[in-house]
C-alpha positions in Angstrom: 139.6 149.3 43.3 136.3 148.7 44.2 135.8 145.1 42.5 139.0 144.3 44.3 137.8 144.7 47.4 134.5 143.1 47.4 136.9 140.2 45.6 138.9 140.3 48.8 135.8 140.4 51.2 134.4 137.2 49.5 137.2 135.5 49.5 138.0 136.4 53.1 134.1 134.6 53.8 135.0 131.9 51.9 138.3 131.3 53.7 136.3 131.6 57.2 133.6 129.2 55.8 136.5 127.0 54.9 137.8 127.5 58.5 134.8 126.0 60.5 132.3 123.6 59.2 128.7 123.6 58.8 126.6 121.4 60.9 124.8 118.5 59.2 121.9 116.5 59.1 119.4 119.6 60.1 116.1 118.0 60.9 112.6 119.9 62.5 110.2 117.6 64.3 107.0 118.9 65.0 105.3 116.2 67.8 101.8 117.7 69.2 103.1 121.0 70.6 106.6 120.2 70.8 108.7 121.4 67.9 112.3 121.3 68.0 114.9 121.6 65.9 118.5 119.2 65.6 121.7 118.7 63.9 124.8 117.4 64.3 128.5 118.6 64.3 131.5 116.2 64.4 134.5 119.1 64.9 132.9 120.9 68.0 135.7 122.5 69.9 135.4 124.3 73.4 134.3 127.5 72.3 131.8 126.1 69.2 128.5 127.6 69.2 125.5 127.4 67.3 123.1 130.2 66.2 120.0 129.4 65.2 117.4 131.2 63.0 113.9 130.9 62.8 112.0 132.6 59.6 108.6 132.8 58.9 107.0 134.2 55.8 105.0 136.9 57.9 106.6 137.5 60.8 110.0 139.2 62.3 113.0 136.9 62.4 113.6 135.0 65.3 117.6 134.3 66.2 119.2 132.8 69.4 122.2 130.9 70.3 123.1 127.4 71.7 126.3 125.1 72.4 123.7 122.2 72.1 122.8 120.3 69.1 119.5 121.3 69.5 116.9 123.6 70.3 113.1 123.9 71.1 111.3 126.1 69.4 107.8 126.0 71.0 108.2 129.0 73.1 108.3 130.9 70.0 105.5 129.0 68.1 103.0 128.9 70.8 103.5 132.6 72.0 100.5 134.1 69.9 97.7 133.1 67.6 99.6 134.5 64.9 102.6 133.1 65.0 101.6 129.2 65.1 99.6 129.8 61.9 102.4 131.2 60.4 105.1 128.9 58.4 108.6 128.5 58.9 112.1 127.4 58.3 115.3 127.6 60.4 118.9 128.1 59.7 121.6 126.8 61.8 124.8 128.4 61.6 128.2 127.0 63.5 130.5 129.8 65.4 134.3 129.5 66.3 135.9 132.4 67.4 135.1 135.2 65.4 134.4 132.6 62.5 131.3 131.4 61.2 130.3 128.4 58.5 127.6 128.9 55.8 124.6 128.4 57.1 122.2 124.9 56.7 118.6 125.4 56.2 115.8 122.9 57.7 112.7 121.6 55.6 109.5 124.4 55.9 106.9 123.4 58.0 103.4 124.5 59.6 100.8 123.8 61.6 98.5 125.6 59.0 97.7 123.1 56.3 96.6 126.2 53.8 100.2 126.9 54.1 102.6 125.2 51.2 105.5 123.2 53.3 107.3 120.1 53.3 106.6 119.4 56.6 102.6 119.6 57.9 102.2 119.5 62.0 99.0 118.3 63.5 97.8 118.3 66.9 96.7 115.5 68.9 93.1 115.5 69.1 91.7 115.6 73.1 90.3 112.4 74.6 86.6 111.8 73.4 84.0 110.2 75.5 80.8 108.2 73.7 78.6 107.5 75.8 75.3 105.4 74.9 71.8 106.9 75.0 69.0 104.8 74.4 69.6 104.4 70.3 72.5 107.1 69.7 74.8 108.4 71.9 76.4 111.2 73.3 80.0 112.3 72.1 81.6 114.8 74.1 85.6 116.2 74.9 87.1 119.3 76.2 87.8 122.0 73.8 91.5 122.1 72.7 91.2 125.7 73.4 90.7 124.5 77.0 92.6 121.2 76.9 96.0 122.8 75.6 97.5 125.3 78.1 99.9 126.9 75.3 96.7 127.2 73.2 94.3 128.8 75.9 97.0 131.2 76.9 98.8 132.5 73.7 97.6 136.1 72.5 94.0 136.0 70.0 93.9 138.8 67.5 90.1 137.3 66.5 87.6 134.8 67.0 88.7 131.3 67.1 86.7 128.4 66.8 87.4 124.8 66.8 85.2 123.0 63.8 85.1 119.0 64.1 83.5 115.9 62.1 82.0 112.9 63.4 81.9 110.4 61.2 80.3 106.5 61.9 78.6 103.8 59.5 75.7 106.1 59.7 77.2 109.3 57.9 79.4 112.6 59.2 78.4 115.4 61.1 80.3 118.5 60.9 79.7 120.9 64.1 81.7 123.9 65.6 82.7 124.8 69.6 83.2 128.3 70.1 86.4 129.8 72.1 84.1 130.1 75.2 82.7 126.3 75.3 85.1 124.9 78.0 82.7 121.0 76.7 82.3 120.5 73.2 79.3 118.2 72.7 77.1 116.7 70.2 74.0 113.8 70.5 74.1 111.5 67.3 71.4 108.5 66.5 72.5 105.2 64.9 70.7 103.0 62.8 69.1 99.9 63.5 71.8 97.8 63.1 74.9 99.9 62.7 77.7 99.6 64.7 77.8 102.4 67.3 81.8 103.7 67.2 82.8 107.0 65.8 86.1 108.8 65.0 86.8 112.5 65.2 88.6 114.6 63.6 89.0 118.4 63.2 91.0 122.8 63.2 91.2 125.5 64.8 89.7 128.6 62.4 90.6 131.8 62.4 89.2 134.5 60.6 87.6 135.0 57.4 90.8 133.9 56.0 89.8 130.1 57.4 93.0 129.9 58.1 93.0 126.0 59.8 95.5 124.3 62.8 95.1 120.4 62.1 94.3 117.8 64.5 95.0 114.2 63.5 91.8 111.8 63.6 91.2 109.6 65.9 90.6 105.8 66.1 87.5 104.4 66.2 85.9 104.8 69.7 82.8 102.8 70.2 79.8 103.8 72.8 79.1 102.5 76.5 76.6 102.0 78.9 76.6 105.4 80.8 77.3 104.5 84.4 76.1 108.4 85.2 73.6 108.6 88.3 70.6 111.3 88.7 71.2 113.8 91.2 68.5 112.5 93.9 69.6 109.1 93.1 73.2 109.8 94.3 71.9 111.7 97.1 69.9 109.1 98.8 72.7 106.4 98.2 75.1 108.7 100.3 72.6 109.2 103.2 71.9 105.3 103.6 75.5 104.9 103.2 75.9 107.7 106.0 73.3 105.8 108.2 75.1 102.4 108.3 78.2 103.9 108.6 76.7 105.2 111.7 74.8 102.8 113.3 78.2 100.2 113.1 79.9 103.0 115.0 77.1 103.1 117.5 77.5 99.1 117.9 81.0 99.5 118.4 81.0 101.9 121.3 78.0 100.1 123.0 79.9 96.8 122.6 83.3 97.9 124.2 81.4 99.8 127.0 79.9 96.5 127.6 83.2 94.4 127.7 84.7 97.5 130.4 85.5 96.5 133.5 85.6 99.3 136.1 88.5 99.4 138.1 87.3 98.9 141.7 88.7 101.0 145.1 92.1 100.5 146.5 92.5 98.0 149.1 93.2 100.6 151.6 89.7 102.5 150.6 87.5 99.1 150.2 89.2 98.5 154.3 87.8 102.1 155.7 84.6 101.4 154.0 84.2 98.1 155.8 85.1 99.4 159.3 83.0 102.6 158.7 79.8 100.6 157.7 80.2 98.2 160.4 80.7 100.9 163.2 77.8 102.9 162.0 75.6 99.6 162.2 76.9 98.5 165.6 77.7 101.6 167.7 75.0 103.9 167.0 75.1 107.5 168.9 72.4 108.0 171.8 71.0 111.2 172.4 68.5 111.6 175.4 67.1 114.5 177.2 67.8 115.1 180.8 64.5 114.8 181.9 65.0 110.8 181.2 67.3 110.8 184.2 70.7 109.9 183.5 72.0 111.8 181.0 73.4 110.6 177.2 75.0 113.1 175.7 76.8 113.8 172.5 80.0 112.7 173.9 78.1 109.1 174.6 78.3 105.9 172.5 76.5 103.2 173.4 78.2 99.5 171.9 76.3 96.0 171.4 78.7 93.3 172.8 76.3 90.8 172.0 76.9 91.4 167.9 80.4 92.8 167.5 81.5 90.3 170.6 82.6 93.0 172.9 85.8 93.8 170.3 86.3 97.8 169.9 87.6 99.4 166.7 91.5 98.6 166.3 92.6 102.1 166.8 91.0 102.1 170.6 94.0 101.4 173.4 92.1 101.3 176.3 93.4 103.8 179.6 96.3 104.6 177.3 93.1 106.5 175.1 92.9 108.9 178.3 96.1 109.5 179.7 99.5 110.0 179.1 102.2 110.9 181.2 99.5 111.4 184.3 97.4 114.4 181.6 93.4 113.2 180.8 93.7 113.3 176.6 90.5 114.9 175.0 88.3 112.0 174.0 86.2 111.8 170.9 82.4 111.2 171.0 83.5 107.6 169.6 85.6 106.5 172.4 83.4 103.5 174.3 85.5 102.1 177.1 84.0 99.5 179.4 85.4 100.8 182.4 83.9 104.2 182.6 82.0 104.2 185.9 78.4 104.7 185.0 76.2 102.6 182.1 72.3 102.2 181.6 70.5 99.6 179.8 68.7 101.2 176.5 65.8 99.9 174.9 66.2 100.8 171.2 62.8 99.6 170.3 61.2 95.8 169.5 62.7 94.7 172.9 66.4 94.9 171.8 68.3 96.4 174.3 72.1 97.5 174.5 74.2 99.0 177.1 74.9 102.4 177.2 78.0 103.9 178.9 78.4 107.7 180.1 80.2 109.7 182.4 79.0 110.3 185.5 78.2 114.0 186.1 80.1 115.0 188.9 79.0 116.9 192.1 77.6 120.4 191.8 
């Protein structure tokens, strides 16, 4: 009874398997810190599903599901120190209903090359500057601890340095940048005669284990002139270039303050002005004691007719100045009419004399 039944179970599997295909053509690509997995599947049907399971020889299985033909697994990789120099393999499994096909496996692979896989990942090795010092140079780059964000930020259960090699005509160096180095840099010398270029390559250790993350090498880069400038050097280049800057702007203002014209007064303004300078000129006011006999007082004005030809201002109407409808109108002290009944002859000093008019003072 019991043989029949496991009989029946397997053969029920196999009847499912039968049912629903496996996918095909499983491939796992591993490009810098992008590692995804693919496949293909020629019967997908509306409710076809994919799950997809991640192995690695130390630790916990990983399984999720997708209705894609593919599926990035760098989340997962990148997430500690531990898992991405681990080694894996995944298993892609198609679902219909409540039926499943046998499962396809992808090639092993690693980013640890002390790990035995089919398929060995490297990392892309961080732009390297080689700068040229008198007969060596100076080869620096940022730290891929630094450099790669999933790197810098996945969890660290030890120390963790990054050992490279720098090799040229002259020979290879071997040096090591530790976690906290954000700059990893190194001064080499070259031969008379050698050809100053140098290409870099290097891993990630952890542990005593020396467990290693590749990096692929790098082309040859060759040194340049540093175009770096001392500290003071930069300095006064910015304050002359500050000066200048601000003596053109000086120029500038003065010149368009130059080429300003100022508006002048209103014609109406310019027109009072006139009239006001020629009265004050013309008609001065005459103030004399009493003692001098005839009396000038404030309410006097005493005109030239020889200079302004006898012509008052054009606001003056004559009589019509002092009456109106048989009333005497207040008069201002600038009212000069000819025919008030009393004038004097007024020496204004150097013999030039003009004629003064004033009212009579009337009886006591």
């Amino acid at each position: 009874m019991l043989l029949s039944g496991v009989l029946l179970l397997l053969l029920s599997r196999a009847a499912a398997a039968a049912i629903v295909p496996p996918p095909t053509n499983v491939k796992l690509s591993c490009l810098n810190l992008d590692v995804v997995v693919t496949w293909e599947y020629s019967e997908q049907g509306p409710q076809t599903r994919f799950l997809v399971h991640i192995e690695g020889s130390e630790g916990e299985p990983y399984q999720n599901e997708t209705t894609d033909h593919r599926y990035d697994l760098s989340d997962y990789i990148w997430a500690s120190e531990e898992r991405y120099m681990d080694n894996y393999h995944v298993n892609v499994t198609a679902v219909e209903g409540g039926n499943r096909s046998k499962p396809v496996s992808s090639e092993t692979f690693s980013f640890n090359r002390l790990k035995t896989v089919k398929i060995e990942c490297e990392l892309d090795f961080p732009p390297v500057d080689v700068d040229e010092k008198d007969s060596g140079a100076t080869v620096s780059f940022v730290n891929p601890l630094h450099h790669y964000d999933r790197l810098k930020h996945a969890v660290k259960t030890g120390a963790t340095t990054f050992e490279f090699t720098i090799s040229s005509d002259a020979g290879n160096i071997t040096e090591s940048c530790k976690a906290g180095e954000t700059i990893c840099k190194r001064n080499i010398s070259f031969p008379e005669g050698v050809k100053k270029c140098v290409s870099l390559n290097g891993s990630l250790v952890h542990g005593e284990l020396r467990r290693n993350v590749l990096f692929t090498k790098t082309h040859d880069i060759c040194a340049t002139a540093s175009i770096e400038l001392p500290a003071i050097a930069l300095a006064i280049m910015l304050f002359f270039l500050f000066v200048v800057i601000s003596a053109i702007t000086f120029l500038i203002c003065k010149a368009k303050a130059w080429t300003m014209k100022l508006p002048g007064l209103p014609s109406a303004l310019e027109d009072f002005e006139a009239a006001r300078n020629h009265w004050d000129r013309e008609c001065p006011i005459i103030d004399r004691s009493p003692e001098d006999g005839d009396s000038l007082t404030e309410d006097s004005c005493c005109c030239s007719s020889s200079s302004s030809g006898g012509e008052l201002g054009e606001g003056y109407r004559g009589d019509e100045d002092f009456a109106e409808d048989g009333e005497e109108k207040e008069r201002s002290p600038y009212d000069c009419p000819h025919n008030l009944p009393h004038n004097l002859q007024v020496d204004m000093g150097d013999g030039d004399m003009v004629t003064g008019y004033s009212e009579r003072e009337g009886p006591s």
